[in-house]
The first five atom37 places (N, CA, C, CB, O) and aatype in JSON, in Angstrom:
{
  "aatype": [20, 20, 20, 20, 20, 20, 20, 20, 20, 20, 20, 20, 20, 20, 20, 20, 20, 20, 20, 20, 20, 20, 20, 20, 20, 20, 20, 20, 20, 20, 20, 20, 20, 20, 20, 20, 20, 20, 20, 20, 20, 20, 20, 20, 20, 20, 20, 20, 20, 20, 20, 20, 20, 20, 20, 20, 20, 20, 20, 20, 20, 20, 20, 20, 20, 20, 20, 20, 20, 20, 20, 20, 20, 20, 20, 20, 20, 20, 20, 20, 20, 20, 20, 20, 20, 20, 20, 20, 20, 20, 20, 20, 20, 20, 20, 20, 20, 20, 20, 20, 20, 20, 20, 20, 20, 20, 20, 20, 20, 20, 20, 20, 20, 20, 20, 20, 20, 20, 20, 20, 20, 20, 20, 20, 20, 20, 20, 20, 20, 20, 20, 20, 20, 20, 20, 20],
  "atom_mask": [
    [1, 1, 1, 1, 1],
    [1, 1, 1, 1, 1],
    [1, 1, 1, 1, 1],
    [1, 1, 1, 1, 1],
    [1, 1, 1, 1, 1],
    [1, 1, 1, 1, 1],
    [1, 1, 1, 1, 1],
    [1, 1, 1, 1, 1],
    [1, 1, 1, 1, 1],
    [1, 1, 1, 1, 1],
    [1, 1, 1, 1, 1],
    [1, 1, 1, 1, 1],
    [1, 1, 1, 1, 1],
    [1, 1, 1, 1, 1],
    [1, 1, 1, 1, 1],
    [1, 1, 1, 1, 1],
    [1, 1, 1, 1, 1],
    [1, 1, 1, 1, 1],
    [1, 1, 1, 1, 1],
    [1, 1, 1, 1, 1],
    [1, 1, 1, 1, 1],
    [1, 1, 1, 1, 1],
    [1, 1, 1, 1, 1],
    [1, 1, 1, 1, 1],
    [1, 1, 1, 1, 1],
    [1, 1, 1, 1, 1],
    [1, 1, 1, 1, 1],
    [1, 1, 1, 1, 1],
    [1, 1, 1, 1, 1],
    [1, 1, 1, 1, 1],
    [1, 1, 1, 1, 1],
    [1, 1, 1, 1, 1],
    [1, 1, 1, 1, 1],
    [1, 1, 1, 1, 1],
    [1, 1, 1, 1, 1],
    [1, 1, 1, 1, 1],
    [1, 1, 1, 1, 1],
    [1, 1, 1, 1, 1],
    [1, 1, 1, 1, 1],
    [1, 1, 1, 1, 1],
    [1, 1, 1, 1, 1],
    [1, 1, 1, 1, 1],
    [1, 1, 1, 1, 1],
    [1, 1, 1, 1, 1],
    [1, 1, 1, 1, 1],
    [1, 1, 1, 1, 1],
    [1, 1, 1, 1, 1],
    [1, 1, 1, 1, 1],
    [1, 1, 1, 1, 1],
    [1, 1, 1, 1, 1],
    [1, 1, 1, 1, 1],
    [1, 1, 1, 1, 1],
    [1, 1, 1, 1, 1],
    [1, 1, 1, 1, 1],
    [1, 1, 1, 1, 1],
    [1, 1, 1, 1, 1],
    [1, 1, 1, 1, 1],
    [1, 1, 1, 1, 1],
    [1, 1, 1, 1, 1],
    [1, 1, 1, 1, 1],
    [1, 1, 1, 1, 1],
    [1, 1, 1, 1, 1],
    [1, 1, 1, 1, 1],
    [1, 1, 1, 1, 1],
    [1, 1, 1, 1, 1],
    [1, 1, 1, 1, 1],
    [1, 1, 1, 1, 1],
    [1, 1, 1, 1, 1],
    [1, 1, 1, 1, 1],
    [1, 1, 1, 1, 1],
    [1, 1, 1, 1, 1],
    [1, 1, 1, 1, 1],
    [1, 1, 1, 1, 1],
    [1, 1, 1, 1, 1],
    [1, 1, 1, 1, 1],
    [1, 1, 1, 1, 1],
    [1, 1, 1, 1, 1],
    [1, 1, 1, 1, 1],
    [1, 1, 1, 1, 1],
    [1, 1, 1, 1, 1],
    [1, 1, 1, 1, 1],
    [1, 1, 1, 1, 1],
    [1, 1, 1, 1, 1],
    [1, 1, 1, 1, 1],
    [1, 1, 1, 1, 1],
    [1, 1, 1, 1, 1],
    [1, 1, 1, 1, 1],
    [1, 1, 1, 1, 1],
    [1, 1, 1, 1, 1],
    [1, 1, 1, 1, 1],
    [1, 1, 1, 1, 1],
    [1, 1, 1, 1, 1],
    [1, 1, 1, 1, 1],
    [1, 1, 1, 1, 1],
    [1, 1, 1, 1, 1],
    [1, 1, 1, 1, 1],
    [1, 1, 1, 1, 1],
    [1, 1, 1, 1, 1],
    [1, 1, 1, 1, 1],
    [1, 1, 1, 1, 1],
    [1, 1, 1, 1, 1],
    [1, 1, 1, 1, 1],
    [1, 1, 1, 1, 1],
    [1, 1, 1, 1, 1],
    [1, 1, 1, 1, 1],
    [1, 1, 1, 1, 1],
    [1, 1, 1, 1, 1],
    [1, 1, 1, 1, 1],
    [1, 1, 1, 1, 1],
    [1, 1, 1, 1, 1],
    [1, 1, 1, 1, 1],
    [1, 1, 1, 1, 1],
    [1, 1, 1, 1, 1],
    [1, 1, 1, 1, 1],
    [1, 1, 1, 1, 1],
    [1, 1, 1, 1, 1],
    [1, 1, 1, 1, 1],
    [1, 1, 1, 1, 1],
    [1, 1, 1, 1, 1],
    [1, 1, 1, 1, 1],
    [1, 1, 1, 1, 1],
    [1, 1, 1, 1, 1],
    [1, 1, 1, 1, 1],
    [1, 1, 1, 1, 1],
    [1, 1, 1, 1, 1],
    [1, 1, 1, 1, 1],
    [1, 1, 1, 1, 1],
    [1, 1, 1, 1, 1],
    [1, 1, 1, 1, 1],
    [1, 1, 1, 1, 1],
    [1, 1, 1, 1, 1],
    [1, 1, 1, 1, 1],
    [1, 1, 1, 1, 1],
    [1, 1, 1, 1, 1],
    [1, 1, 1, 1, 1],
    [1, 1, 1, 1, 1]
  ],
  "atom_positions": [
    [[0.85, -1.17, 0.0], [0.0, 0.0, 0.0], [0.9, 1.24, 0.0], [-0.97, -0.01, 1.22], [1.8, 1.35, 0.83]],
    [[0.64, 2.25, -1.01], [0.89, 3.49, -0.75], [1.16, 4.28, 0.49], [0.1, 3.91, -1.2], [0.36, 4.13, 1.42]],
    [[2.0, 4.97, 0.63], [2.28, 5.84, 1.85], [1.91, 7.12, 1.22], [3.87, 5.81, 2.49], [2.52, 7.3, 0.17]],
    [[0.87, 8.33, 1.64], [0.9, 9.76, 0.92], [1.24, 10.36, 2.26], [-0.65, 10.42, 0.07], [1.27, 9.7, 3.29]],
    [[1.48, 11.52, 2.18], [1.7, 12.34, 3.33], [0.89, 12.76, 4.57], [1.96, 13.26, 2.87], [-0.31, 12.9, 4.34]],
    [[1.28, 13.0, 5.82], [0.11, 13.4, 6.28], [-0.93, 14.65, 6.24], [0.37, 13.27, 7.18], [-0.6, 15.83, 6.39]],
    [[-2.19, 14.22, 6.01], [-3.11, 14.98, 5.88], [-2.93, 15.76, 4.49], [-3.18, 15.74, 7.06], [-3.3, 16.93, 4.34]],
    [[-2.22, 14.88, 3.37], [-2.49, 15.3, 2.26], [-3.76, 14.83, 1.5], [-1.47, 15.09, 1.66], [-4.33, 13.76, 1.69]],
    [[-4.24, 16.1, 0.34], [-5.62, 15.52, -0.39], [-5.81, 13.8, -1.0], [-5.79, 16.53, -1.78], [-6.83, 13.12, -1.01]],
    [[-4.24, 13.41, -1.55], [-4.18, 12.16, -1.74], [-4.74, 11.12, -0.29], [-2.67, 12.0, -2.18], [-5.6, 10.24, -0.28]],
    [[-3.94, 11.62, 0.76], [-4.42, 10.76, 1.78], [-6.11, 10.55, 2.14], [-3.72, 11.31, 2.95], [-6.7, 9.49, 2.39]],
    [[-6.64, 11.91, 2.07], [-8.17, 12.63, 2.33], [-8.88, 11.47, 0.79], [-8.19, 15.15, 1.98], [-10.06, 11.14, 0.9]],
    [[-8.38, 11.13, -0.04], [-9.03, 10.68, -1.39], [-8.96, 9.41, -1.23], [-8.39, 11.1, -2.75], [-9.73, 8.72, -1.9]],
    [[-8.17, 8.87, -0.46], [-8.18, 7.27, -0.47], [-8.89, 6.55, 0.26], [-7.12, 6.75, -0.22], [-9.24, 5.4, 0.05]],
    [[-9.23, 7.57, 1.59], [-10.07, 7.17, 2.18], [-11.6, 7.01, 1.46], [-9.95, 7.9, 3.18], [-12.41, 6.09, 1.53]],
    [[-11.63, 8.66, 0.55], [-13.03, 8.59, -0.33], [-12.94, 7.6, -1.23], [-13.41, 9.87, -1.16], [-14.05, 7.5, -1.75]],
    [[-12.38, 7.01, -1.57], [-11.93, 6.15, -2.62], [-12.8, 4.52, -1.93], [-9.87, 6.18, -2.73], [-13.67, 3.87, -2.49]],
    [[-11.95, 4.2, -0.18], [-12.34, 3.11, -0.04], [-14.18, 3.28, 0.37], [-11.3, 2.46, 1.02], [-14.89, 2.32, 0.08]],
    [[-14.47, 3.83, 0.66], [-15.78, 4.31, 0.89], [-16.8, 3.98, -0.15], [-15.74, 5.69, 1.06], [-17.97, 3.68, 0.08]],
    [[-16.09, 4.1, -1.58], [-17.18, 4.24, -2.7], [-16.81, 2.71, -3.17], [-16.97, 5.68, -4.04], [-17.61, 2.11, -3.88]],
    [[-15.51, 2.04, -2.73], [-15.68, 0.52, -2.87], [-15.76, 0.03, -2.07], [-15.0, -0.16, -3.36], [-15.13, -1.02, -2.23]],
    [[-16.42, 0.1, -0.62], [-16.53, -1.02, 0.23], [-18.03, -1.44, -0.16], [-16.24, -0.67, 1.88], [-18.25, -0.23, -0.21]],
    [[-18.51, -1.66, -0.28], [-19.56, -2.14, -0.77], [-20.02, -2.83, -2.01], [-20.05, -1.42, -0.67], [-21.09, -3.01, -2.58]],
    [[-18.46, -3.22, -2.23], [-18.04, -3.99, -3.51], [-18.39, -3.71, -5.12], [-18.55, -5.25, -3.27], [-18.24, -4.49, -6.06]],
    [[-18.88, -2.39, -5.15], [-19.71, -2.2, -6.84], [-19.23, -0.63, -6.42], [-22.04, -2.67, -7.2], [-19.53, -0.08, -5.36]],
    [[-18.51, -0.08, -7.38], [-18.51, 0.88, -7.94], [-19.07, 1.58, -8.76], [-17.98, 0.87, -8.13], [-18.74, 1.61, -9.95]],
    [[-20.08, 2.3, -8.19], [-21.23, 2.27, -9.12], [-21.46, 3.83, -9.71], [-22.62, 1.68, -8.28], [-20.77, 4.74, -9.25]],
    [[-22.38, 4.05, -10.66], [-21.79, 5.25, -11.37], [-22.93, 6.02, -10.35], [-21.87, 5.38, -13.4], [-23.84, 5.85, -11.16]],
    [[-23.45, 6.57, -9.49], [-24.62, 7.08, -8.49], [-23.2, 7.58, -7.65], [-26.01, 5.71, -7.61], [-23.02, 8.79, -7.56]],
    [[-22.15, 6.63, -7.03], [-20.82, 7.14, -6.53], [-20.08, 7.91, -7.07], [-20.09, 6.38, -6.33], [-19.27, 8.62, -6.48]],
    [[-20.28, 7.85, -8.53], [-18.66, 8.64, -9.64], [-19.13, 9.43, -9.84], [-17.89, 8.17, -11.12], [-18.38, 10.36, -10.12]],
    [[-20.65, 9.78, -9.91], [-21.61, 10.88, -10.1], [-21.51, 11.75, -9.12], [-22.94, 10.5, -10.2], [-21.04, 12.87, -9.31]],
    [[-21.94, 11.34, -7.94], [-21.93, 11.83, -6.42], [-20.27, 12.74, -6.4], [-22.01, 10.14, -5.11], [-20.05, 13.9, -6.03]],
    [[-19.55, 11.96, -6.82], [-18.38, 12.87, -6.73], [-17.65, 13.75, -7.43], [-17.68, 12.39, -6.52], [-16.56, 14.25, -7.14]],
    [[-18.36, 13.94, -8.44], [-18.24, 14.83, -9.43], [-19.17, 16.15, -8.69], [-18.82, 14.14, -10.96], [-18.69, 17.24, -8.36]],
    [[-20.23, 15.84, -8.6], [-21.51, 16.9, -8.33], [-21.71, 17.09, -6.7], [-23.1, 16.2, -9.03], [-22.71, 17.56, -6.15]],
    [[-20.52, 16.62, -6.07], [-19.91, 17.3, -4.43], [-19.09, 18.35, -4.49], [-18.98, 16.3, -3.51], [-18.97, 19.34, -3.76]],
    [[-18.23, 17.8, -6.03], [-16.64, 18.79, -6.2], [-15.81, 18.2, -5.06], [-16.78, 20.8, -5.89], [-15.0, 18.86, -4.41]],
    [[-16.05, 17.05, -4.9], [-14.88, 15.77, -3.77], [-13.3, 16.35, -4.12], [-14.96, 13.46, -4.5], [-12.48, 16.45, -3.21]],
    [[-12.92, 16.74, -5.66], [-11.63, 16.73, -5.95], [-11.48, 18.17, -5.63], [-11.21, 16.2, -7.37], [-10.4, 18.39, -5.08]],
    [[-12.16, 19.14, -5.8], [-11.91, 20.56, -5.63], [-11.84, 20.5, -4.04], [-13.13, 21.62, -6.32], [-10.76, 20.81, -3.55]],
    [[-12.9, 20.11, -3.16], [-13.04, 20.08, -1.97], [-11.29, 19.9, -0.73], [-14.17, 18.84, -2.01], [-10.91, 20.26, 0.38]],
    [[-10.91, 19.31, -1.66], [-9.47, 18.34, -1.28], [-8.79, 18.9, -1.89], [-9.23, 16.83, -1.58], [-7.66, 18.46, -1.66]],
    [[-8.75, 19.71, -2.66], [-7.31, 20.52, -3.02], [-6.61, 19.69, -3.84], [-6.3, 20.89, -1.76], [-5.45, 19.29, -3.7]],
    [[-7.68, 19.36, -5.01], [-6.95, 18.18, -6.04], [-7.23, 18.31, -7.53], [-7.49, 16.63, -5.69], [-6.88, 19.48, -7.42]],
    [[-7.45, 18.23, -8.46], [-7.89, 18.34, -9.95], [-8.48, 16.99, -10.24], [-6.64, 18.69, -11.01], [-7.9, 15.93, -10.02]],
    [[-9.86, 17.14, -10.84], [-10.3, 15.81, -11.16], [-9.7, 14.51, -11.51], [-10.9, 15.96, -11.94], [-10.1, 13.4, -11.14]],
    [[-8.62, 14.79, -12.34], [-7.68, 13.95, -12.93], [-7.22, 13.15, -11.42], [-6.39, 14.89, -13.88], [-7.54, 12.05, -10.97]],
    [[-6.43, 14.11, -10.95], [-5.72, 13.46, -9.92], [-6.37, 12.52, -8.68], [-5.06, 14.5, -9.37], [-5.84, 11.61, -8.04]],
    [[-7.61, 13.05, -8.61], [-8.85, 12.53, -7.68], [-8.83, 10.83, -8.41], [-10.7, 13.68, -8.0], [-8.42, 9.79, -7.89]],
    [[-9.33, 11.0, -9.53], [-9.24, 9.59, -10.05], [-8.36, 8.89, -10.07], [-9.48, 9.42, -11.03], [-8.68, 7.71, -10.01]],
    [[-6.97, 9.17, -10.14], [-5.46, 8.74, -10.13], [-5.4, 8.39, -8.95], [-4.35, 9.73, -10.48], [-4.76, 7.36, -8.76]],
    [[-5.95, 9.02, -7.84], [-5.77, 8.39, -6.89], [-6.47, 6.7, -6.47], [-6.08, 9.39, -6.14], [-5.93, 5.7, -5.98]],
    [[-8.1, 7.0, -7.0], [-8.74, 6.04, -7.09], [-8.42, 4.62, -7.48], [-9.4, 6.42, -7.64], [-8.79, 3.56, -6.98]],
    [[-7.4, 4.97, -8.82], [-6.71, 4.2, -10.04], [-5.77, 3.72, -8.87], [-5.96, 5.16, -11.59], [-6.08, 2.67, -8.31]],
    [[-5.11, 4.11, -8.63], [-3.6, 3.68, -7.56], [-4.06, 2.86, -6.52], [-2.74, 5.09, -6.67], [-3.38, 1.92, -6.11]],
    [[-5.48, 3.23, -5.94], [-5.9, 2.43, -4.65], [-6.54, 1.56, -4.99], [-6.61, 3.01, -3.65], [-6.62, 0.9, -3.96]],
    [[-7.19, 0.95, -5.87], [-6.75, 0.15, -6.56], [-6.24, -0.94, -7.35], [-6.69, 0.3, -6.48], [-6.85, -2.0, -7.53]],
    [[-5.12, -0.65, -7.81], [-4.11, -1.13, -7.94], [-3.57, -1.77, -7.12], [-3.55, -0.54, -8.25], [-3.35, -2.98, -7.1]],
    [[-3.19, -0.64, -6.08], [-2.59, -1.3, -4.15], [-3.52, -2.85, -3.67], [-3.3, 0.37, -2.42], [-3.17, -4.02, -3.47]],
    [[-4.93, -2.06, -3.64], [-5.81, -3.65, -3.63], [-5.57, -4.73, -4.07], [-6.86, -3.73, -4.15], [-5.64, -5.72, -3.35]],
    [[-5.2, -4.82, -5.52], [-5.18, -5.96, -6.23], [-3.79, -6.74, -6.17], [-5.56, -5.61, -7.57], [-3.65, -7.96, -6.06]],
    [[-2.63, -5.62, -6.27], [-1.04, -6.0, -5.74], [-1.39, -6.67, -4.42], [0.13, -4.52, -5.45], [-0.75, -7.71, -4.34]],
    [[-2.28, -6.45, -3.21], [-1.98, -6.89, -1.94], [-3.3, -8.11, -1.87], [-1.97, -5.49, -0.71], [-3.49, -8.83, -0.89]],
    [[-3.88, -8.12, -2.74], [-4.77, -9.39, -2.42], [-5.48, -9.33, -1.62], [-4.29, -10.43, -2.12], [-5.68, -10.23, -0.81]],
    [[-6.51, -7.33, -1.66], [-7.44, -7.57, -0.12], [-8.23, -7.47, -1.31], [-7.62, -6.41, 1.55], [-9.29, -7.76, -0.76]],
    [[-8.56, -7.28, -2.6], [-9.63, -6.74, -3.08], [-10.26, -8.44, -3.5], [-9.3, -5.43, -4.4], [-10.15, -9.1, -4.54]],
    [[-10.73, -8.67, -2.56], [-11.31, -9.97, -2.73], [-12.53, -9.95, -1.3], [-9.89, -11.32, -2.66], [-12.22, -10.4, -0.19]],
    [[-13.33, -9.59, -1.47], [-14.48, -9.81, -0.5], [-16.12, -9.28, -1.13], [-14.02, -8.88, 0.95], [-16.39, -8.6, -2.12]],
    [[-17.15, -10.0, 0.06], [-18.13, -9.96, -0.33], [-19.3, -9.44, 0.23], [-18.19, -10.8, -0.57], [-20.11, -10.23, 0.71]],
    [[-19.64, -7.76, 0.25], [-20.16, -6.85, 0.86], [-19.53, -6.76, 2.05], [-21.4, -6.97, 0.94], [-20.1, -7.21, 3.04]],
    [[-18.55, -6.31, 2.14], [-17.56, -6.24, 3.65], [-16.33, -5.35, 2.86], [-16.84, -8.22, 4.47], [-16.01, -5.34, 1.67]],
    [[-15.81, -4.63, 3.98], [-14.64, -3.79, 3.39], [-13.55, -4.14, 2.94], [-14.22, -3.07, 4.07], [-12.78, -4.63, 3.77]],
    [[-13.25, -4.08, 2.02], [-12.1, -4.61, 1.16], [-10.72, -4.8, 1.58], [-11.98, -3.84, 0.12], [-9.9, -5.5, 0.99]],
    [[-10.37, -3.68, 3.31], [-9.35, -4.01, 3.54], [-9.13, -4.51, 5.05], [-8.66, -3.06, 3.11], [-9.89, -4.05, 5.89]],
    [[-8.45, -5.14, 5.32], [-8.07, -5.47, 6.61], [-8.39, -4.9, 8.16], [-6.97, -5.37, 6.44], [-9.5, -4.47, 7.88]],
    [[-8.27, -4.65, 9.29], [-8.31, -3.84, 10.43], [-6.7, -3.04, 10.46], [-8.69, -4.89, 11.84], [-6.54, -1.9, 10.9]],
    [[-5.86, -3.68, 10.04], [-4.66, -2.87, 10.26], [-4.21, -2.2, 8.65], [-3.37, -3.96, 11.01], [-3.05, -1.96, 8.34]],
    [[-5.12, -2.03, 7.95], [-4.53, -1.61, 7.08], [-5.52, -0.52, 6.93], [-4.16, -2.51, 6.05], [-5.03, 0.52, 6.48]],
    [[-6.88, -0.49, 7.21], [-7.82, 0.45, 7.48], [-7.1, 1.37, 8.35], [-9.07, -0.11, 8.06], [-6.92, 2.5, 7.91]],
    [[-6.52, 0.98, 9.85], [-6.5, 1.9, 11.0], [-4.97, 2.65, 10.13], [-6.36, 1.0, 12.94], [-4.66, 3.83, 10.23]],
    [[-4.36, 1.83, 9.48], [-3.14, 2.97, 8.79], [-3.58, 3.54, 7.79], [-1.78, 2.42, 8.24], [-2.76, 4.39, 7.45]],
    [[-4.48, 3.52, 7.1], [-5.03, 4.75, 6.23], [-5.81, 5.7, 7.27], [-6.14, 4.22, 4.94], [-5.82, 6.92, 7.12]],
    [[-6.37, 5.12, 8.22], [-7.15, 6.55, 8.85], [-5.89, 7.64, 10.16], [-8.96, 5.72, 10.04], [-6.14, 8.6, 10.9]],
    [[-4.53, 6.82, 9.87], [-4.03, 7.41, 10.83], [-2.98, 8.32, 9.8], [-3.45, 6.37, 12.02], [-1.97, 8.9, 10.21]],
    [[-3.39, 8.31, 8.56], [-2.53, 9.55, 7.64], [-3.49, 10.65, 8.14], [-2.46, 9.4, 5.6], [-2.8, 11.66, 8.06]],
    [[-4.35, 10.91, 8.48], [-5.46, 11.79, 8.59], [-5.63, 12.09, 9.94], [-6.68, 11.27, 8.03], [-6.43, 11.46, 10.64]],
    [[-4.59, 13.45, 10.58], [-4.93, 13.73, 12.35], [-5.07, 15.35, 12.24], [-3.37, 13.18, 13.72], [-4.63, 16.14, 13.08]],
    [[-5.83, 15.73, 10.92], [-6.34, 17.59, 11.44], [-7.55, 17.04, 11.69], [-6.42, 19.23, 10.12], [-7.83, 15.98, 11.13]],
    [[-8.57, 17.7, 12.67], [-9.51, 17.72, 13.29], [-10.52, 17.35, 12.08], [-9.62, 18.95, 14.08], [-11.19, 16.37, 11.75]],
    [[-10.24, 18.81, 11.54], [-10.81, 19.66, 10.31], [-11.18, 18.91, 8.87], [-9.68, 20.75, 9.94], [-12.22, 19.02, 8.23]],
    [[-10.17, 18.22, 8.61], [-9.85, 17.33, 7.56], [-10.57, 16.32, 8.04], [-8.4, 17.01, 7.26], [-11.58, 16.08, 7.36]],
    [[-10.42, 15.67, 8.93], [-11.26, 14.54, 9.36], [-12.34, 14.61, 9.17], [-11.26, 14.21, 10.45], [-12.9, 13.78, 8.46]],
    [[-13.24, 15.96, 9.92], [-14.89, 16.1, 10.17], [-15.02, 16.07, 8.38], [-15.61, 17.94, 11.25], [-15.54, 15.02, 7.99]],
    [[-14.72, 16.85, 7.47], [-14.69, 17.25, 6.14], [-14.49, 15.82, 4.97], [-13.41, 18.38, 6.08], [-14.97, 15.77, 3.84]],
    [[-13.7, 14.82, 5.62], [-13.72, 13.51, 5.04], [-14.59, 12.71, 5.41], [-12.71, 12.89, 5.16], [-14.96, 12.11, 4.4]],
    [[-15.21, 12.31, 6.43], [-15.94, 11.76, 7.77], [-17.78, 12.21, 6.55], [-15.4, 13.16, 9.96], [-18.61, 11.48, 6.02]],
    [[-17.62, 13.61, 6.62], [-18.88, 14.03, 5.87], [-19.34, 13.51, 4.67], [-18.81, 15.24, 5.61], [-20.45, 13.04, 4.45]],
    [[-18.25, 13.65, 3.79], [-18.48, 13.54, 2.34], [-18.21, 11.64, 1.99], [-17.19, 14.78, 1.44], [-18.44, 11.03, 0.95]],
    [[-17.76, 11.24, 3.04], [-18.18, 9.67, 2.68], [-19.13, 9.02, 3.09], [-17.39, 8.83, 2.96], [-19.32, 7.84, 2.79]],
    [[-20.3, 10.08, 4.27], [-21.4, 9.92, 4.48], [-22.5, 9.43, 3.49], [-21.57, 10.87, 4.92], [-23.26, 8.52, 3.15]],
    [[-22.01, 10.78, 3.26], [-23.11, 11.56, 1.43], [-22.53, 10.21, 0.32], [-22.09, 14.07, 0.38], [-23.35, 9.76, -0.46]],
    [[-21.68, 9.87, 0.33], [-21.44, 8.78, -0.82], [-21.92, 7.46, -0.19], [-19.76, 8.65, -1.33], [-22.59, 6.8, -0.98]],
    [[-21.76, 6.91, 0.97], [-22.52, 5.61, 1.48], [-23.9, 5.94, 1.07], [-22.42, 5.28, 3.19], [-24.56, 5.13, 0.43]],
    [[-24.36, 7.08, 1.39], [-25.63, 6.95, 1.4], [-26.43, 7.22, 0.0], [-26.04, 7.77, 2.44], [-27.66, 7.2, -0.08]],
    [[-25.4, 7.54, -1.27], [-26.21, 7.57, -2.02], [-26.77, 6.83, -2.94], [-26.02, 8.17, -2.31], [-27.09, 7.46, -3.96]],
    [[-27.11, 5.16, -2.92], [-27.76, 4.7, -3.27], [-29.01, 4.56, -2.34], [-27.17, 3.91, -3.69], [-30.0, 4.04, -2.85]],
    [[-29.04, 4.79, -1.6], [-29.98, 4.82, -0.27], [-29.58, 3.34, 0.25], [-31.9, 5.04, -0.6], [-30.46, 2.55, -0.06]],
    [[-28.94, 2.97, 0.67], [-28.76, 1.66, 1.35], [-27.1, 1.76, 1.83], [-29.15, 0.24, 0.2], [-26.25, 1.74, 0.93]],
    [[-26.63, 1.89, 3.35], [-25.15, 1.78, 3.41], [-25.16, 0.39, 3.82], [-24.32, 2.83, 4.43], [-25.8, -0.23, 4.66]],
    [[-24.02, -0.02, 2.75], [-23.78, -1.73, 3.1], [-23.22, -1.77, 4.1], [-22.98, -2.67, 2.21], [-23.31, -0.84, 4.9]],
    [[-22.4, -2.95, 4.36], [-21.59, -3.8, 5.66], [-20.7, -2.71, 5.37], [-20.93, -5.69, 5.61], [-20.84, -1.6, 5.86]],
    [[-19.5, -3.14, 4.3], [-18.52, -2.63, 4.21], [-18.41, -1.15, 4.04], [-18.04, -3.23, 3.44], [-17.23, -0.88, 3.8]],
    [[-19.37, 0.22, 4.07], [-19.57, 1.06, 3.69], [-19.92, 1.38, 5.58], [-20.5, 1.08, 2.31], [-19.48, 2.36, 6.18]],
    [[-20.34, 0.85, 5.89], [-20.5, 0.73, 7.57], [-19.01, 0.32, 8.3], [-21.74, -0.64, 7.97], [-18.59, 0.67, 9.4]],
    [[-18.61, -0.23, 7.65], [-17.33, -0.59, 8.33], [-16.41, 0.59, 8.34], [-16.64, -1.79, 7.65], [-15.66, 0.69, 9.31]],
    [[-16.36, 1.58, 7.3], [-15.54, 2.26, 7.01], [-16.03, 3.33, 7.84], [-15.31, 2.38, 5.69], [-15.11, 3.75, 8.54]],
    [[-17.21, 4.01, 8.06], [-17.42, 4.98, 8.57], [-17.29, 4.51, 10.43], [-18.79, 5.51, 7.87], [-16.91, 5.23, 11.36]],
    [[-17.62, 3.54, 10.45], [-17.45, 3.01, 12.3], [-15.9, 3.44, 12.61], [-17.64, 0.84, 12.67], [-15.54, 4.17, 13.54]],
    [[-15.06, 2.83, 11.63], [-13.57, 3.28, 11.68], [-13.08, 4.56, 12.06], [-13.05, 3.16, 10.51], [-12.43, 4.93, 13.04]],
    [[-13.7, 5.35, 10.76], [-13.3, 6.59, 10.77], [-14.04, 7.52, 11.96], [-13.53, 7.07, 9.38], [-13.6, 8.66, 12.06]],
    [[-15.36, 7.03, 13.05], [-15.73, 7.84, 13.76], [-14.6, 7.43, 15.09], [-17.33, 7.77, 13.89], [-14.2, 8.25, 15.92]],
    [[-14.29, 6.24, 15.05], [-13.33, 5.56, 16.35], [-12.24, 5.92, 16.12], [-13.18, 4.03, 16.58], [-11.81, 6.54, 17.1]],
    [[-11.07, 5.84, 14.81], [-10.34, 5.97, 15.13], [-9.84, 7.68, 15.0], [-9.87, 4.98, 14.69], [-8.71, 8.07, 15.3]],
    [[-10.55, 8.25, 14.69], [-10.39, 10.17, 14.41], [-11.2, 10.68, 15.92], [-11.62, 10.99, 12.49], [-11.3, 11.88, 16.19]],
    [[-11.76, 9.57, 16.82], [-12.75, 9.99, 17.93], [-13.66, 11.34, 17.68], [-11.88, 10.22, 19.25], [-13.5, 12.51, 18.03]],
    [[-14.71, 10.65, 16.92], [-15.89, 11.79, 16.18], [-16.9, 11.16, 17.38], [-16.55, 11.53, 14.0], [-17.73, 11.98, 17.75]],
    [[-16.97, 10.04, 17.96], [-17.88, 10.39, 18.69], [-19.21, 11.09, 18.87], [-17.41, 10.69, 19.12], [-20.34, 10.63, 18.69]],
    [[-18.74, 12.59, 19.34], [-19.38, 13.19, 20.18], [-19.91, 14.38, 18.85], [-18.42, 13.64, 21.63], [-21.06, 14.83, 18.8]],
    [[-18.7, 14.78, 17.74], [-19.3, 15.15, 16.68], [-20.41, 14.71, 16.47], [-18.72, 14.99, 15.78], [-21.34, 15.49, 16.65]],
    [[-20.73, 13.34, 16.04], [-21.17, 12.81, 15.29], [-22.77, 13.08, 16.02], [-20.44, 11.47, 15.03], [-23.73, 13.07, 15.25]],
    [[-23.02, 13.3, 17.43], [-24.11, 13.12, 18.45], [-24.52, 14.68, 18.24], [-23.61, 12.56, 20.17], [-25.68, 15.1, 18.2]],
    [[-23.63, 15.27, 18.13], [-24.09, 16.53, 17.8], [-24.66, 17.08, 16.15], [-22.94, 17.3, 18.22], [-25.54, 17.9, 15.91]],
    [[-24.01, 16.47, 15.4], [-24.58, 16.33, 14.38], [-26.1, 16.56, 13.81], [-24.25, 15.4, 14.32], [-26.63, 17.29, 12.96]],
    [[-26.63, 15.29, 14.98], [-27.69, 14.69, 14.28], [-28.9, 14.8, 16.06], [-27.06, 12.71, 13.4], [-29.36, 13.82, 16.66]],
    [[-29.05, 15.99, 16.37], [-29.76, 16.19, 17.45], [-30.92, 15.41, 17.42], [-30.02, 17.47, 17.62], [-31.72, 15.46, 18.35]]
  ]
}
């Protein structure tokens, strides 16, 4: 797996990336969704590169032999908690945390693995209490 920097847009994209494949179908309601969020502008990225990132993660999947599962998240517990630990601004977090909300949810159904990813990202970024406030 890729190493990007911390709290770079690449890092912020891979996470959006596993989000729109844990639920095993990449579906165009997701590629849509992220076009018509501005996911790549949002992140300080150019469309191109947004997808390049997508393209690369991936790739990483298929080189490491997690992209093999069935409605469940595509990657591991320790390979999840090291992608969510490129990501420690508050800011960046709540702002990634959001917009993979809006993409689980836009087929109207969040799967296992689309659940898995966001349980992650509220535990291991400790959104918690965000998250309670959120949704009064």
């Amino acid at each position: 797996m890729r190493k990007y920097a911390q709290n770079s847009p690449e890092a912020a994209a891979r996470i959006i990336a596993l989000t729109v494949m844990a639920d095993g179908d990449v579906g165009q309601a997701e590629m849509a969704m992220l076009d018509d969020l501005g996911v790549h502008q949002q992140l300080g990225l150019d469309r191109e590169a947004l997808h390049a990132v997508v393209d690369t993660f991936c790739e990483d999947l298929l080189s490491s032999k997690q992209l093999a599962w069935a409605d469940a998240c595509p990657v591991d517990e320790y390979t999840l908690a090291e992608l969510m630990h490129e990501i420690d601004d508050p800011a960046l977090q709540r702002q990634v945390l959001g917009l993979c909300c809006k993409l689980a949810e836009v087929d109207g159904h969040v799967a296992e693995g689309e659940s898995i990813v966001l349980v992650a990202a509220v535990a291991h970024w400790s959104l918690h209490y965000h998250m309670l406030r959120a949704h009064p």
